[in-house]
C-alpha positions as CSV (number, residue, x, y, z in Angstrom):
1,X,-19.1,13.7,-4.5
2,X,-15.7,12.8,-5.3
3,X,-13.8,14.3,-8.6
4,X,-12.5,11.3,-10.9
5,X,-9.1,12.8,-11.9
6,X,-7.4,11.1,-14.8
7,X,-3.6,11.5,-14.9
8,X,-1.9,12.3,-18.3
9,X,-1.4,8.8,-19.9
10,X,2.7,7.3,-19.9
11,X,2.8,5.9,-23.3
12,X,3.4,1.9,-23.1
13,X,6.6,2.2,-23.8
14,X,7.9,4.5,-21.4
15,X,5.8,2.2,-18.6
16,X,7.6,-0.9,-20.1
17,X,11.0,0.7,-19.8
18,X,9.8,1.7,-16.4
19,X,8.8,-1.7,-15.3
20,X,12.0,-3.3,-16.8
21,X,14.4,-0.9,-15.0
22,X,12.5,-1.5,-11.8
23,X,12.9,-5.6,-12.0
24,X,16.6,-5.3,-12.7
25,X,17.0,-3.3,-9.7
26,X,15.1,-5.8,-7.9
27,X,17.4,-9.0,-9.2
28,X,20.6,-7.1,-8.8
29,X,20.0,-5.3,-5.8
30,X,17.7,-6.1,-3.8
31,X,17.6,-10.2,-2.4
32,X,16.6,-12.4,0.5
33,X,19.7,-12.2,1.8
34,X,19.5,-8.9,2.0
35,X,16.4,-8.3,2.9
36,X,17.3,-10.4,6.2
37,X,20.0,-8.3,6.7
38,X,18.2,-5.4,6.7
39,X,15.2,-6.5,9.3
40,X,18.3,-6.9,11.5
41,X,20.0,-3.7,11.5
42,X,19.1,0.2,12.8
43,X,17.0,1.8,10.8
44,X,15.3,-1.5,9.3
45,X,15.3,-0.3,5.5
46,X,18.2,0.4,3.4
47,X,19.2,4.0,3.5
48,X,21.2,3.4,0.0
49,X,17.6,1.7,-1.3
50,X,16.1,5.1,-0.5
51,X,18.6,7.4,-1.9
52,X,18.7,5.2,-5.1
53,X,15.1,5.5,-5.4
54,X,15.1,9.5,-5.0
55,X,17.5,9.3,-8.0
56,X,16.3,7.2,-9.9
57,X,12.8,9.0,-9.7
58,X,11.0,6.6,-8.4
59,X,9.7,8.2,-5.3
60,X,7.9,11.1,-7.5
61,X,5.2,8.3,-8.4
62,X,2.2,10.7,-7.1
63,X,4.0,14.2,-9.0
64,X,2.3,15.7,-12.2
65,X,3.9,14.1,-15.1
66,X,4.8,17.7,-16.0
67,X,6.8,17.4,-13.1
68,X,8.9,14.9,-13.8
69,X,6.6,12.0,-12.2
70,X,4.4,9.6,-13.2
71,X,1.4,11.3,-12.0
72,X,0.0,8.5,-10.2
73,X,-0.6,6.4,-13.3
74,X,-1.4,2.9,-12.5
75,X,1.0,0.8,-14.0
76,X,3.6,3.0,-13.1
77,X,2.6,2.5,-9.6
78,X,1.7,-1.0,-9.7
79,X,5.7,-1.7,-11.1
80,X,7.2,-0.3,-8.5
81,X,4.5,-1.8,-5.7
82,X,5.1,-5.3,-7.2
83,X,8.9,-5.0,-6.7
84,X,8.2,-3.9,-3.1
85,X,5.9,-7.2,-2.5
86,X,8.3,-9.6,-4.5
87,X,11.8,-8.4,-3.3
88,X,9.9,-7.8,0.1
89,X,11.5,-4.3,0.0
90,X,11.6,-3.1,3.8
91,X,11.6,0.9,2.3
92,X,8.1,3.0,3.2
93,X,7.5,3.2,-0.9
94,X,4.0,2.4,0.5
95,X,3.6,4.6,3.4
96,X,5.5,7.6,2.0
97,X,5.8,7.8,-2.0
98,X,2.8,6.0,-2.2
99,X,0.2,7.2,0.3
100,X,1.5,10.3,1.7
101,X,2.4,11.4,-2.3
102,X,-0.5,11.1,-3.5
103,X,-2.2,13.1,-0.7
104,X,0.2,15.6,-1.2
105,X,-0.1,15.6,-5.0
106,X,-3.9,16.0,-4.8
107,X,-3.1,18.9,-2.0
108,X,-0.6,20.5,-4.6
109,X,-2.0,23.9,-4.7
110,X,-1.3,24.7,-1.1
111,X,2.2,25.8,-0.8
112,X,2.6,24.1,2.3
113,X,1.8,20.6,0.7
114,X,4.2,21.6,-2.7
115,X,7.0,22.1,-0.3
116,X,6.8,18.6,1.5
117,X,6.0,17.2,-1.9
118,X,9.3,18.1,-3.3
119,X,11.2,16.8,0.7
120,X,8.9,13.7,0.0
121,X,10.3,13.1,-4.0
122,X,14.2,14.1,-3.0
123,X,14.3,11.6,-0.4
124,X,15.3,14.2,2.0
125,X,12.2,13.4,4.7
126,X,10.2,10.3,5.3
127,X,6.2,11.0,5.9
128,X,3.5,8.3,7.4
129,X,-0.4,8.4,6.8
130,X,-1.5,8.6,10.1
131,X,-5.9,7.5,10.2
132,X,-7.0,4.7,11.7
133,X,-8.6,4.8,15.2
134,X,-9.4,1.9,17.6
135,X,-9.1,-0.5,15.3
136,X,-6.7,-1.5,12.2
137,X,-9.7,-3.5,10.6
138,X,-11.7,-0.6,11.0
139,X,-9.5,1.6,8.7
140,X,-12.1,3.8,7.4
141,X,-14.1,3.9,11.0
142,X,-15.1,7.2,12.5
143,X,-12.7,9.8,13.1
144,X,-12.5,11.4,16.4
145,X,-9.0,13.5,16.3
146,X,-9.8,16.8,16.3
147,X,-8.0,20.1,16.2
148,X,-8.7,22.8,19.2
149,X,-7.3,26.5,18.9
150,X,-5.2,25.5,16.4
151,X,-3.4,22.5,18.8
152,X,-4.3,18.6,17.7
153,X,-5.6,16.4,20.1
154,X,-6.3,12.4,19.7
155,X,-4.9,9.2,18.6
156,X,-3.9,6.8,15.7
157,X,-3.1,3.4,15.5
158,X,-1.2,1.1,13.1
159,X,0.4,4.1,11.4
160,X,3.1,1.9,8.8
161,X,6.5,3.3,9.2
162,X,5.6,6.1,11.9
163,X,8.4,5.1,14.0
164,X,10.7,6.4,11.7
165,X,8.5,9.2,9.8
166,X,10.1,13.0,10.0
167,X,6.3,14.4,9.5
168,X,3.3,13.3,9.6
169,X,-0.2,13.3,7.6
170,X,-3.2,13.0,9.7
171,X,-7.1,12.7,9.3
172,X,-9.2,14.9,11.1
173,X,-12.9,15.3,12.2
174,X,-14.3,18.6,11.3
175,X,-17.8,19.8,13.0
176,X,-20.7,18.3,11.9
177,X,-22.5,21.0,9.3
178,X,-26.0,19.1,9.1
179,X,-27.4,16.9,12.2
180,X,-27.8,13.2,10.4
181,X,-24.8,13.9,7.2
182,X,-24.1,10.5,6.1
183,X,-20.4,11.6,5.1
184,X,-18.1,12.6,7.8
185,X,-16.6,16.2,7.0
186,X,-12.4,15.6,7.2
187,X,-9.8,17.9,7.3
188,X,-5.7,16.9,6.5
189,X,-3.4,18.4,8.5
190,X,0.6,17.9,8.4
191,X,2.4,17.1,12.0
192,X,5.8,17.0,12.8
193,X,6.8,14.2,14.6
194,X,9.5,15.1,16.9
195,X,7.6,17.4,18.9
196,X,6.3,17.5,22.5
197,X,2.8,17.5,21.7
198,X,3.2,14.0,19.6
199,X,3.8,10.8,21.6
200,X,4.8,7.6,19.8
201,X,4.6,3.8,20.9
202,X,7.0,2.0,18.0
203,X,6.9,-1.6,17.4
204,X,7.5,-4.1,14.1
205,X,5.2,-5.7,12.4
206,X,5.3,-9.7,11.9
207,X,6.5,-8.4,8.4
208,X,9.2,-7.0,9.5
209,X,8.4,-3.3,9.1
210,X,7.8,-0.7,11.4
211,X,4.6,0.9,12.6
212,X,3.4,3.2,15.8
213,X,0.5,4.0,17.9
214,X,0.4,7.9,18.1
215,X,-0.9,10.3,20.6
216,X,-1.5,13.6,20.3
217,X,-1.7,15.9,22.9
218,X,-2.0,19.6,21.7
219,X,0.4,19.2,19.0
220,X,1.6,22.0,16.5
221,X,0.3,21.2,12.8
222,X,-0.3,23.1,9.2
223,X,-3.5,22.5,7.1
224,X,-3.3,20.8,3.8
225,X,-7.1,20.4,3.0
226,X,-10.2,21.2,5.3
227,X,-13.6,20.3,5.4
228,X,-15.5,18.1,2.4
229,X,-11.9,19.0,0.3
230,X,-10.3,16.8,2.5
231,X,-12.5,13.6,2.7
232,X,-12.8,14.3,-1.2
233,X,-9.2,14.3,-1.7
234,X,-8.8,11.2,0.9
235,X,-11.1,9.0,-0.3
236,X,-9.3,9.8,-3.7
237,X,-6.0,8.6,-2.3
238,X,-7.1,5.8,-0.7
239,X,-8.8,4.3,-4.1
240,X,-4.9,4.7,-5.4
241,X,-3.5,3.2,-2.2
242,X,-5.6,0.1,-2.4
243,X,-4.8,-0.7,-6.0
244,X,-1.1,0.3,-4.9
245,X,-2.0,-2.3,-2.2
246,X,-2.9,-4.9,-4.6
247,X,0.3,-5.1,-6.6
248,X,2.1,-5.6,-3.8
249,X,0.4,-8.5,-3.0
250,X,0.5,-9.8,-6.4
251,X,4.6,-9.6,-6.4
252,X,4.6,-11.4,-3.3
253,X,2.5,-14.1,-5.0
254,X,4.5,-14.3,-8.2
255,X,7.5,-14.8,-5.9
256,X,5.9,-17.7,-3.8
257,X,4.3,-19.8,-6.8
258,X,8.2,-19.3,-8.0
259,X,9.9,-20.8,-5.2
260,X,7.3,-23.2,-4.8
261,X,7.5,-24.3,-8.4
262,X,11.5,-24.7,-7.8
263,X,10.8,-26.2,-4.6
264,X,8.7,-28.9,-6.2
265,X,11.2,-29.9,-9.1
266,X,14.3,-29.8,-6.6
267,X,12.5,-31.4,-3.4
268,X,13.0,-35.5,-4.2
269,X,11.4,-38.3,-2.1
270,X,11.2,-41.9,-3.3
271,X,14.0,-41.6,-6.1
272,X,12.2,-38.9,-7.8
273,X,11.0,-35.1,-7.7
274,X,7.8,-34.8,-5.7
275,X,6.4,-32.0,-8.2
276,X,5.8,-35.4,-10.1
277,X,3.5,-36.4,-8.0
278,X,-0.2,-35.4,-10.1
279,X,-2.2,-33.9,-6.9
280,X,0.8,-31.6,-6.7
281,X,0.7,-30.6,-10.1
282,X,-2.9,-29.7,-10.0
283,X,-2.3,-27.7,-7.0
284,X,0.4,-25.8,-8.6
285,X,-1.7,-25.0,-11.6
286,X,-4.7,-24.2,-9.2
287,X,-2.4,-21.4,-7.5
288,X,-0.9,-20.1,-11.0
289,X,-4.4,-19.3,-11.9
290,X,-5.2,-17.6,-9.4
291,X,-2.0,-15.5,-9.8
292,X,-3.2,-14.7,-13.6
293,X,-6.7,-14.1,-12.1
294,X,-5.4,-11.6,-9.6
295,X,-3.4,-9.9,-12.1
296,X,-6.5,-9.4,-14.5
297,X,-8.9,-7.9,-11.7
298,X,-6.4,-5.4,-11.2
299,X,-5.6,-4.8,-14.9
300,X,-9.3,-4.1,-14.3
301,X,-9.8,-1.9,-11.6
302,X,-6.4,-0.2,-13.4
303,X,-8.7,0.8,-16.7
304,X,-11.4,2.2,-14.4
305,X,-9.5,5.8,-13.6
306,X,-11.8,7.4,-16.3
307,X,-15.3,6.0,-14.8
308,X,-18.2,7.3,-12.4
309,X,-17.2,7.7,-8.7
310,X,-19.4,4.1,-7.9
311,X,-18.4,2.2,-10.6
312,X,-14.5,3.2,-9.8
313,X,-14.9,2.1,-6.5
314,X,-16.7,-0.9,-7.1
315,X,-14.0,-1.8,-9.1
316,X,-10.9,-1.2,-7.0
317,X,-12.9,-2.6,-4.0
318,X,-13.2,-6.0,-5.8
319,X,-10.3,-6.2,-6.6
320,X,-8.8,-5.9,-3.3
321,X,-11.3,-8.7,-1.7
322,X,-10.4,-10.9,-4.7
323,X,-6.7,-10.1,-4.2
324,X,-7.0,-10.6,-0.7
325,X,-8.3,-14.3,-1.1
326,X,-5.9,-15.0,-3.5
327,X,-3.2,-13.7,-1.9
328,X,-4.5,-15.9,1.4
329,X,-4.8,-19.3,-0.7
330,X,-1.2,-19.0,-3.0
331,X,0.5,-18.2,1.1
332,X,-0.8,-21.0,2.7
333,X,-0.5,-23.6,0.0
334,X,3.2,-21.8,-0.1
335,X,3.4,-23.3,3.0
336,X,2.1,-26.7,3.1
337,X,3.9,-27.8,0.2
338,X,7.5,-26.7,1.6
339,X,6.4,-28.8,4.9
340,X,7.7,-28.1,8.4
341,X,10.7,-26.1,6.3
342,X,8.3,-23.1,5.3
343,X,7.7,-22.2,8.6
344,X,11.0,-21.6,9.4
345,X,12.8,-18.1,9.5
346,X,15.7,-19.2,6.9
347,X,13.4,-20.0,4.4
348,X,11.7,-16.7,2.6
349,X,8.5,-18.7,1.9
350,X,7.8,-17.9,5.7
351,X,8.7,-14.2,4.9
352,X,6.5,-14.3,2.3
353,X,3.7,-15.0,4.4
354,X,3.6,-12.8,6.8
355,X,4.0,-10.0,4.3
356,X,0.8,-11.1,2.3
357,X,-0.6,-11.0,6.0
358,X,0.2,-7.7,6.7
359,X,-0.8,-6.2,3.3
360,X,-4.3,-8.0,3.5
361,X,-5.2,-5.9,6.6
362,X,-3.3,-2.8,6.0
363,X,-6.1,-0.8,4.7
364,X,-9.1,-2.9,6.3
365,X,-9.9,-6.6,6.4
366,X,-11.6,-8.7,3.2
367,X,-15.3,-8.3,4.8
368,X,-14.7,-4.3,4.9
369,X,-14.0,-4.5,1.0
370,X,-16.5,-6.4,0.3
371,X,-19.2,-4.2,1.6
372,X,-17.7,-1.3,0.0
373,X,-17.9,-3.4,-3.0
374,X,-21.9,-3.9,-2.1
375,X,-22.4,-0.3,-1.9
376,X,-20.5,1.0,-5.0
377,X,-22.0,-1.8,-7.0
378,X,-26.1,-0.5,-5.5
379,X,-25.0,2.9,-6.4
380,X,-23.3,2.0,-9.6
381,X,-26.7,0.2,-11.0
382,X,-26.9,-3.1,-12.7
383,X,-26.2,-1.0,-16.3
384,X,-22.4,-0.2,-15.4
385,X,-19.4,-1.5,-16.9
């Protein structure tokens, strides 16, 4: 069974200072027009982004608070994932401070996974999460790579940024200790990418970011976490990564019932603003309450860190499948109520979109969550929060 770890508590202002530095950064910094630029140009993310975020600490989200991080808390998290979703920020925060630090973090008593930890919060190496097999939608499917006299051997799909990653951190099957376990044993292992046992087929997302297949083929790699340690600490991360995953999706909503608000009042047919047509209004409201909503499920699923392992993850799962919907509605209504003009590539509504899109599927489809949801909820008992 998993360990429910609860991080040190930032006090509310420190978070709120936090969150304010992080939306200034955002408005002064970081635009559409930028953004554009960026999706055009070698290496797709802004290398001054990156080195701005090492320094201003934000890539040490996942260290201990002792450290100098935030210790994966939450809201700290969910700041900087919101800016990634509303200024569609092209940087692996996701892949790398997100994912890959909080593996590491929870790993932090290996040396090995210290050491990367501290490459990983400098900005001085980039590192991908490398799991899924098969199947994207499948994200938490069977595992099948496996490590062979101490070579790695098998394959990954949809790894987000692991066309550009320096190292890699990949799931792997361990034996099976008990004919019939219901829990797959996994290990974490840490791969360097450039290497001639690693084989990469890069590609870009609709989104604009990166991703690769990845083949490995007897492949050099260090241990971070064997046996039930590592599914332990995984499905651990993963719980973090989802709600990370959420946030995202939310600033990419807040940003399209913005434009479409503006688009509404500035848009005039007739001799008059169409936002004053009533169906419009309605629709408008319709789509800022489901923004509020999705932002109080994962307030939420936020306050659950101290509960049981079933009732934690019927919470974060939830949330995602609510978020997911949401997110799904406030894009295509985006849309439709721009017209012919919010498909178009010069318009970030369209952006906007395809992001949401991406980030709905990253870490498994809606039906996925939602029987996680029905499992954690039959474990967790009709008594539970």
């Amino acid at each position: 069974m998993n360990t429910i770890t609860v991080p040190p508590a930032l006090d509310a202002q420190t978070l709120q200072l936090f969150a304010d530095s992080v939306e200034r950064y955002g408005q002064d910094r970081y635009g559409f027009d930028t953004y554009r630029a960026l999706r055009r140009a070698s290496p797709g993310f802004s290398k001054q982004a990156w080195l701005d975020y090492a320094q201003m600490g934000w890539l040490g989200a996942a260290l201990p608070v002792e450290d100098g991080g935030f210790g994966s808390e939450p809201k700290a998290v969910a700041a900087l994932m919101r800016y990634a979703g509303e200024r569609l920020a092209l940087e692996p925060l996701f892949a790398c401070a997100v994912v890959c630090g909080r593996l590491l973090s929870l790993c932090g008593r290996a040396a090995a996974a210290r050491s990367r930890l501290d490459a990983l919060a400098s900005g001085r190496r980039l590192f991908a999460f490398a799991h899924a097999e098969h199947n994207a939608d499948a994200f938490d499917g069977l595992v099948e790579t496996k490590v062979e006299g101490g070579k790695l051997y098998g394959s990954k799909v949809v790894v987000l940024h692991g066309d550009l990653a320096d190292e890699l951190l990949v799931s792997v099957a361990e034996p099976v200790a008990t004919v019939g376990d219901a829990v797959q044993r996994l290990s974490l292992y840490a791969v360097e990418a450039d290497q001639p046992g690693v084989r990469k087929t890069s590609y870009g997302l609709i989104d604009g970011r990166g991703a690769a297949s990845i083949e490995f083929n007897g492949a050099a790699c260090t241990l971070l976490a064997q046996g039930g340690e590592g599914a332990s600490l995984l499905g651990l991360a993963l719980l973090d990564a989802r709600l990370a995953l959420c946030a995202e999706a939310h600033g990419a909503m807040r940003a399209l019932n913005r434009l479409t608000l503006a688009y509404l009042k500035e848009r005039r047919q007739f001799g008059r603003p169409i936002g004053m047509n009533q169906a419009l209004q309605h629709r408008m409201v319709e789509l800022y309450m489901l923004e509020q909503e999705a932002a109080a499920v994962i307030a939420a699923a936020q306050r659950s860190g101290g509960f049981a392992e079933a009732q934690r993850e019927r919470a974060v799962m939830g949330a995602v499948a609510h978020v997911i919907a949401a997110g799904r509605q406030i894009s295509h209504e985006a849309v439709q109520m721009h017209g012919g003009i919010g498909t178009t590539d010069e318009l970030a509504v369209s952006h906007y979109f395809k992001r949401i899109m991406v980030t709905n599927r990253l870490l498994g489809d809606r039906d996925a969550h939602l029987e996680a949801f029905a499992r954690a909820d039959a474990l967790a008992g009709a008594g539970s929060p």
